[in-house]
C-alpha positions in Angstrom: -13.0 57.8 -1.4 -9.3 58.0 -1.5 -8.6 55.5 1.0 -11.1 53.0 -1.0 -8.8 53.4 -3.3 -6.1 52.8 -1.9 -7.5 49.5 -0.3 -8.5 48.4 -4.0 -5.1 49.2 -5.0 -3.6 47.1 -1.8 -5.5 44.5 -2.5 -4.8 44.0 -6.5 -1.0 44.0 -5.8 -1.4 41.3 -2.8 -0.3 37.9 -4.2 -0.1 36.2 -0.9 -3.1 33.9 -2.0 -2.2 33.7 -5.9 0.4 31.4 -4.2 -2.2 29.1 -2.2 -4.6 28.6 -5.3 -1.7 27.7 -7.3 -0.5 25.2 -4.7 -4.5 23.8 -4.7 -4.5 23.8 -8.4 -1.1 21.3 -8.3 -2.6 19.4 -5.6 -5.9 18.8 -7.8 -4.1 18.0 -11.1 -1.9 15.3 -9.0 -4.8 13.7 -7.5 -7.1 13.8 -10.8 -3.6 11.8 -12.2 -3.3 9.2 -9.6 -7.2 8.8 -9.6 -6.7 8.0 -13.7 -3.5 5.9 -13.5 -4.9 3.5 -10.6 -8.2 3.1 -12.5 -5.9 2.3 -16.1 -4.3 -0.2 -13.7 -6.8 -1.2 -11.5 -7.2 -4.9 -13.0 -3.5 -5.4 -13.1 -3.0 -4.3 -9.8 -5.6 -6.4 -8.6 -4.5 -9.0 -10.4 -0.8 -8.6 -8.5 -2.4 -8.5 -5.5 -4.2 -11.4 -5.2 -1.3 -13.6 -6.4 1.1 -12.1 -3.6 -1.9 -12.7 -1.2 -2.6 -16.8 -2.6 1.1 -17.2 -2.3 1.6 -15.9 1.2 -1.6 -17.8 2.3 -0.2 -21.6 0.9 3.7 -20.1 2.6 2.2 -20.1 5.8 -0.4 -23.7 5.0 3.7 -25.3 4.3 5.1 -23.4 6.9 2.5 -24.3 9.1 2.6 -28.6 8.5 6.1 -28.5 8.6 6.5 -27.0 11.6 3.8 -28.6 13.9 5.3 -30.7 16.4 5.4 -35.0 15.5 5.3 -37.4 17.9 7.8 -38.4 20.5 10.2 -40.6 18.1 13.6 -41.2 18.4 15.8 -39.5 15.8 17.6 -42.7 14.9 14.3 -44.2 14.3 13.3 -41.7 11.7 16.8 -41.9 10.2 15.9 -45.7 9.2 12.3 -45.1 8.7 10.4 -47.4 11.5 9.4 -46.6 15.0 10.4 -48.2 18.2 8.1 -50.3 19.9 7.0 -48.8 23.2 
């Protein structure tokens, strides 16, 4: 009986996992407010998102004309705006 006791008594003073549920506890509370801020934003963000995507898609449509390669033509030829005849 006595060393019942004793374990009872260990175990009320052990705090080693008082420390673990409180660091779950944290973890849940930050995760329930990221869950509620990204929904509050969620149509804003998305918003954001697909304007940084558009523009980044027509960047690289310009990006893309401009740097395909032209035709052979002299540079002096472009200068004054006609071609050389061949």
């Amino acid at each position: 009986m006595q060393s019942m006791l004793k374990t009872i008594s260990r175990f009320a003073k052990d705090e080693s996992g008082a420390t673990a549920i409180e660091y779950g506890l944290i973890a849940a509370l930050v995760a329930v407010g990221l869950i509620a801020a990204l929904t509050a934003l969620g149509a804003s963000l998305s918003k954001i998102f697909t304007h940084v995507s558009t523009t980044l898609r027509y960047r690289v449509v310009l990006t893309r004309r401009t740097t395909q390669p032209t035709e052979a033509v002299p540079s002096d030829a472009r200068v004054h705006g006609r071609r050389r005849a061949s």
